[in-house]
C-alpha positions in Angstrom: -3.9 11.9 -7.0 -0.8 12.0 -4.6 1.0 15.9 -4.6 3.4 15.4 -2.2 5.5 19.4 -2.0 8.5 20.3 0.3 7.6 17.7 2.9 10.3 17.2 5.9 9.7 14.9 8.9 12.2 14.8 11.9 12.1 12.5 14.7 13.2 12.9 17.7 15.2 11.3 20.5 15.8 12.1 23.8 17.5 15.7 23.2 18.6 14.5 19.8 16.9 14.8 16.6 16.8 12.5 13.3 15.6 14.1 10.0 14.2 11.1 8.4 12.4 13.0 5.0 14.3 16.3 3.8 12.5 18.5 1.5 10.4 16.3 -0.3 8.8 17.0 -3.9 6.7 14.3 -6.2 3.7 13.5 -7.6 2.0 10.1 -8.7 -0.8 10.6 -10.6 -4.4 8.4 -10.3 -4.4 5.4 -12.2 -0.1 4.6 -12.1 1.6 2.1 -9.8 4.7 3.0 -8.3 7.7 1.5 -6.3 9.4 3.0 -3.3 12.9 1.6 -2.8 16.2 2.5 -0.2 18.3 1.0 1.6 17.4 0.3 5.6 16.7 4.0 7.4 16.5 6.0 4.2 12.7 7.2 4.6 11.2 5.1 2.6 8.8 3.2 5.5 8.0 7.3 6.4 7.3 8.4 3.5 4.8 5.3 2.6 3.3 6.3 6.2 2.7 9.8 4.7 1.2 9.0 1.8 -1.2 6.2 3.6 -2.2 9.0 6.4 -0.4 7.2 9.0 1.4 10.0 9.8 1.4 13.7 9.2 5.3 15.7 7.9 6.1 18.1 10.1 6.6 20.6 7.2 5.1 21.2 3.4 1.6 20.0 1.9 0.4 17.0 0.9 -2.6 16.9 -1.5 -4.3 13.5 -1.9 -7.2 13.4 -4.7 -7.2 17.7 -3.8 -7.8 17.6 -0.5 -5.4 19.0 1.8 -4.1 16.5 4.8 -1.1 18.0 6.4 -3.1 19.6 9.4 -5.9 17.1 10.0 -6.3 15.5 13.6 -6.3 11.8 13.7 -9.9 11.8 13.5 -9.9 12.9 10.3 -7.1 10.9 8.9 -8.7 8.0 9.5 -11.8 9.0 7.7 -9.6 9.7 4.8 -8.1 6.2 5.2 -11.2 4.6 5.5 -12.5 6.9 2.3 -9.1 6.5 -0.3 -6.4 3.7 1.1 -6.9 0.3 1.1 -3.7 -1.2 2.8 -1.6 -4.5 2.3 1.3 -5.7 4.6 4.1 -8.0 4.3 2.5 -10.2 7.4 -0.8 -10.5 6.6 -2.5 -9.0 9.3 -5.5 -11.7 9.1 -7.1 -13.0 12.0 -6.7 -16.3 11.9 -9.6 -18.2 13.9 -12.1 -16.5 11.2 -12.9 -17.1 7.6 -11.6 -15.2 4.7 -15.3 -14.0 4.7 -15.1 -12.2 7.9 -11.6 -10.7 7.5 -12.7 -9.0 4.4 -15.7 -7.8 6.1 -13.7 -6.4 8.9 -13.0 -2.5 7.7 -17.1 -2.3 6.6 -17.7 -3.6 10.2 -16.0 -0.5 11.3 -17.5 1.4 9.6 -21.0 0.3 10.1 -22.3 -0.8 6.7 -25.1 -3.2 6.3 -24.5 -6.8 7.1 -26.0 -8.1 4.0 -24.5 -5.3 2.1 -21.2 -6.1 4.0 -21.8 -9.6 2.7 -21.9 -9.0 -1.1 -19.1 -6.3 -1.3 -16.6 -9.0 0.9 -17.6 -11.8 -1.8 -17.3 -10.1 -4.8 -13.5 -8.7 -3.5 -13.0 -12.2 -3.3 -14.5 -13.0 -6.4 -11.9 -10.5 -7.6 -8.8 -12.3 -6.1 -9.9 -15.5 -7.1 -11.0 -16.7 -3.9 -14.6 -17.1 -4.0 -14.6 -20.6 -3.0 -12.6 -20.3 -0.1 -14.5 -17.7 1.6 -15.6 -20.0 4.9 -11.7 -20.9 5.2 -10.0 -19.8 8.0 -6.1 -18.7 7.5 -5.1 -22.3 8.9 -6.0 -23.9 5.8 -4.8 -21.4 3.6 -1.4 -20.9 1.9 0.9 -18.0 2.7 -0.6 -16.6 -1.3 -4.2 -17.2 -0.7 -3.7 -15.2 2.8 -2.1 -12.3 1.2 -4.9 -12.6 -1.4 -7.6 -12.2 0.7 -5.6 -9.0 2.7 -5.6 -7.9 -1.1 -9.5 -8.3 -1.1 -9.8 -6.4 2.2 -8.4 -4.1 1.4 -10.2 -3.4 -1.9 -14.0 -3.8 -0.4 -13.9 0.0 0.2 -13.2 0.7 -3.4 -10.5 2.8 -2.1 -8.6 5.1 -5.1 -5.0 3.8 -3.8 -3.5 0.8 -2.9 -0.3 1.3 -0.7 1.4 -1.9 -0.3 4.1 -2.1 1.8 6.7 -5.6 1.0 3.7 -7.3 0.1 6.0 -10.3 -1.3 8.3 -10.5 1.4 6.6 -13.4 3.3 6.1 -15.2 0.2 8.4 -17.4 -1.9 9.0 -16.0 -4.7 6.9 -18.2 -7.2 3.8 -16.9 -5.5 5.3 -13.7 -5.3 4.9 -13.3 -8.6 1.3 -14.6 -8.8 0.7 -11.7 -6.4 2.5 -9.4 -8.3 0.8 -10.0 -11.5 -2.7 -9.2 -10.0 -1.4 -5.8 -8.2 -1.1 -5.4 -12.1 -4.3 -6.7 -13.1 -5.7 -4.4 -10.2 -3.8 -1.1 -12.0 -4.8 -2.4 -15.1 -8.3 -1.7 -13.8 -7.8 1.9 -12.4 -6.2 1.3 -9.1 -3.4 3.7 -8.5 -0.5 1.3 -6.4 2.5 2.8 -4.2 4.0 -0.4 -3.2 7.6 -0.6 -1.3 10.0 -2.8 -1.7 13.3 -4.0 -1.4 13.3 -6.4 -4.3 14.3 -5.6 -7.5 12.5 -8.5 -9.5 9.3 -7.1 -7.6 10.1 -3.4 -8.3 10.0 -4.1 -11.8 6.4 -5.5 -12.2 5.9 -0.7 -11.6 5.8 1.9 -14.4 8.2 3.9 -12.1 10.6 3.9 -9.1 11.4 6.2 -6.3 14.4 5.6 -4.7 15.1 7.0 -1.1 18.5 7.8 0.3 19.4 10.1 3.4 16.2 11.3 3.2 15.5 12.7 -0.2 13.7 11.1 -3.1 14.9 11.0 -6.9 12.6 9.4 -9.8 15.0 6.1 -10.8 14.7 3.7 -13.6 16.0 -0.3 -12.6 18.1 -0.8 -15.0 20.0 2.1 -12.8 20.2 0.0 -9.8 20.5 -3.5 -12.0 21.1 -3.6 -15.1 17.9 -4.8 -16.1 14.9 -2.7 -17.6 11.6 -2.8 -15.5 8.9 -5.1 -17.0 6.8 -3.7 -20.0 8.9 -0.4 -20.2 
C-alpha cells in the first residue's frame, strides 16, 4: 500500500538548510495500522505529510497502492488525496455553525457528487461512528469525542484505502481517548490501513507496529522498547 524508498526532505532557511527526513526506507502494507512516534523536530509531522500527499521528498520514490507520487504537481496530489486518504486532526477541523450532516458531506461537495447521493454516503459514515442520531447537531452541542467522531466519519465518506491520523487523541481526555481509539481499531478491523502519529504511548499501543523518528531517520520499534510495556494484542 505505502513503499516509501530512500526518501530525504530538506528545508530551507534563509541561506541555511535543515534536513528534516535522511534516507528513508519502509513499507506498511494495506490493511495494518501503524504508529509514528519522535520526539519534537525529528520528522515525524514530515514524514506523515509524505505519506498523506501533503508534501512531496525532495529525493527517492514513494509508491502508494503502485502508483508513483514523487513528481506529481499539486493538482494531482490532491486527486490522489481525494481518491486514497481520508484525514483526521488533533483539532477537529469541523465547522462549527453546521450540522455533523454537512461537515461530513463537505469533501463530496468538493468533489461534486450528487446531493442525495452525498446524503446517504454522509449518514451511513455516521451510522458507522455511531452518530446517526446526531446528524442535525452542530459542534456546539457536541462533546470534544462526538466531534472527533464525526471528523472520523468525514473522512471515511470517500471510502479512502488509508486513514492517516495525526494526534487524533490529543484534544481529548483520555477516557474518550480510548473510545476513539478502540474504533480506529474497529475501522482496521474492517480493512482500513491507519498511519496514525502520536506522542502517547498508551495510544501507540492500540497499533500492530511502531515507527519511531529521530534526527531524521526511521527504525521499526516495539513499546515495550520505549516503556516497558508490550503494545495491546501483540
Amino acid at each position: 500500500m505505502i513503499l516509501l524508498q530512500d526518501v530525504s526532505k530538506t528545508y530551507y532557511l534563509g541561506e541555511a538548510s535543515v534536513p528534516v527526513l535522511k534516507h528513508v526506507t519502509l513499507q506498511i502494507k494495506q490493511g495494518e495500522f501503524v504508529a509514528i512516534m519522535g520526539p519534537s523536530g525529528s520528522g515525524k509531522s514530515t514524514l506523515m505529510n509524505i505519506i498523506g500527499c501533503l508534501d512531496v521528498a525532495d529525493s527517492g520514490r514513494y509508491l502508494l497502492a503502485g502508483t508513483a507520487i514523487e513528481h506529481m504537481t499539486e493538482s494531482q496530489l490532491a486527486t490522489i488525496r481525494n481518491r486514497y486518504i481520508g484525514f483526521v486532526f488533533q483539532s477537529f477541523n469541523l465547522i462549527p455553525r453546521v450540522s455533523a450532516l454537512r461537515n461530513v458531506e463537505l469533501p463530496m461537495i468538493y468533489a461534486g457528487i450528487d446531493p442525495e447521493v452525498r446524503r446517504h454516503r454522509a449518514l451511513t459514515a455516521l451510522q458507522i461512528v455511531g452518530l446517526r442520531d446526531r446528524a442535525e447537531h452542530t459542534g456546539a452541542r457536541m462533546s470534544g469525542g462526538q466531534q472527533q467522531r464525526v471528523a472520523i466519519a468525514r473522512a471515511l465518506v470517500n471510502n479512502p484505502q488509508v486513514i492517516i491520523a495525526d494526534e487524533p487523541t490529543g484534544a481529548l481526555d483520555s477516557h474518550t481517548g480510548q473510545e476513539i481509539m478502540k474504533l480506529f481499531q474497529q475501522l482496521n478491523t474492517n480493512g482500513k490501513t491507519i498511519v496514525m502519529v502520536t506522542h502517547e504511548n498508551e495510544i501507540a499501543a492500540f497499533a500492530q507496529r511502531i515507527l519511531f523518528v529521530r534526527d531524521g531517520m526511521v527504525t521499526e520499534t516495539r513499546l515495550e522498547h520505549i516503556t516497558g510495556k508490550s503494545n495491546i494484542g501483540a
